[in-house]
N, C-alpha and C positions, 0 to 999 in steps of 0.2 A: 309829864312823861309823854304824853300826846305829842307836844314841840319836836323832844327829841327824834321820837319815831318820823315824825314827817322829814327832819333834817337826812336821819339814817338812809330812808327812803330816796330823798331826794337828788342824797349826795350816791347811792347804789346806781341811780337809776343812769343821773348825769355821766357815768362811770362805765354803765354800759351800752350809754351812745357811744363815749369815745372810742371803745373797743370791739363795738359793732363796725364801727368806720374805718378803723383802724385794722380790721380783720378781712375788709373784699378790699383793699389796697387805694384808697381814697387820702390824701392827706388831708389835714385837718388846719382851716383857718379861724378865726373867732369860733370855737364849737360847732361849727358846720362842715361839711362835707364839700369837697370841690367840687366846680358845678362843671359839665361841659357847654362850651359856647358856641359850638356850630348850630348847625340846623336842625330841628326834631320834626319828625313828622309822626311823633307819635301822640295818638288821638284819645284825650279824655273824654271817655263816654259812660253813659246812664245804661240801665238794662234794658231800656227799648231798642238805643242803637248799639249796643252788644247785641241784640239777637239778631237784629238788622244785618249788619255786617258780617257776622259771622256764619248766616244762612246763604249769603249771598256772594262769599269772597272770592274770589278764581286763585290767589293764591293761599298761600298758609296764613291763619292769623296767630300772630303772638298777645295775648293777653294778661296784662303782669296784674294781678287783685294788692293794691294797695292801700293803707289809709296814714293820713299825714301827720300822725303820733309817732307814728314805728322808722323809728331809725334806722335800720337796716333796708325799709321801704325806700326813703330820702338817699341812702347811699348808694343805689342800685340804680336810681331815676339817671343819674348823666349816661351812666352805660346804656342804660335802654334807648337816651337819646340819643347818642352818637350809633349804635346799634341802626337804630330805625334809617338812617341816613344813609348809612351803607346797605343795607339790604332792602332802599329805597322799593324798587322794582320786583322785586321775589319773594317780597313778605309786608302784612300791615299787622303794626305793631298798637294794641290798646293799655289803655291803663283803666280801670274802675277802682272806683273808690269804695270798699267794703263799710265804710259808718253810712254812705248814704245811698248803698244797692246792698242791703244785707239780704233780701230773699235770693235776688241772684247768688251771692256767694252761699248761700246755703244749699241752694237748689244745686251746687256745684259741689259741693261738701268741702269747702276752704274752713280749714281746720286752722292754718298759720298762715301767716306772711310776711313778708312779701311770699306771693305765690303767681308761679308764672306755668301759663297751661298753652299748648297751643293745638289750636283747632281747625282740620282741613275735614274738608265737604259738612260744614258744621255738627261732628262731633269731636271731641275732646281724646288727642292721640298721645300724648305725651303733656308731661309737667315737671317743673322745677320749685320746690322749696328753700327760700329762704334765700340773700346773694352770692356775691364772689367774684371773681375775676373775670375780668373784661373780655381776655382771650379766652377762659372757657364760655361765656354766653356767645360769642362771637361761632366758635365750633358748635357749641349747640345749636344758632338760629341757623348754620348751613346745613346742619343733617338733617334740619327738617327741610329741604327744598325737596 
């Protein structure tokens, strides 16, 4: 019975990547999410230089808390790259990984993810739960300028 459960399981879970990807408008090739291939300049960082940057940033920072289990996380990452690219100049875009900064995300109260907060004069003025379309992150990162 154990088997079966794990298959159940496995085959649920597989089922709702596809339609976590399938749901912020990502097509889908071998199981994965289409990647964007321009330029990123969005910055994997630790919770040292999260606090670092974020104390210290003359513009707005975008901070999206991810970990690389969560599909919805993985389908979210091209936009935030292409994202980071265009709002090169007007915004610095982070990613933190919540399996390996869980005090930071807790000190933050990140409940779910993907979870994207953004922070000017470092504190914490707005967030977004969970992904979704391109063009809305795109409106959302200019109303924070």
């Amino acid at each position: 019975m154990k088997t079966n459960r794990t298959r159940i399981f496995s085959s649920l879970t597989s089922w709702a990547a596809i339609l976590s990807v399938a749901a912020v408008g990502w097509s889908q090739g071998c199981g994965r999410a289409a990647s964007y291939t321009g330029p990123s300049l969005v910055q994997h960082v630790d919770a040292d230089a999260f606090n670092e940057i974020v104390d210290r940033a003359a513009v707005p920072v975008v901070v999206n808390f991810w970990a690389p289990w969560c599909p919805p996380c993985r389908a979210l990452s091209p936009t935030l790259d292409k994202l980071s690219a265009e709002f090169e100049d007007r915004l610095t875009v982070l990613k933190v990984n919540v399996d390996d900064n869980q005090a930071l995300a807790e000190s933050l109260e990140i409940r779910s993810i993907p979870a994207t907060l953004v922070f000017k004069e470092g504190r914490s003025v707005d967030s977004r739960i969970g992904g979704g379309r391109e063009d809305d992150f795109r409106e959302w990162f200019a109303a924070q300028l």
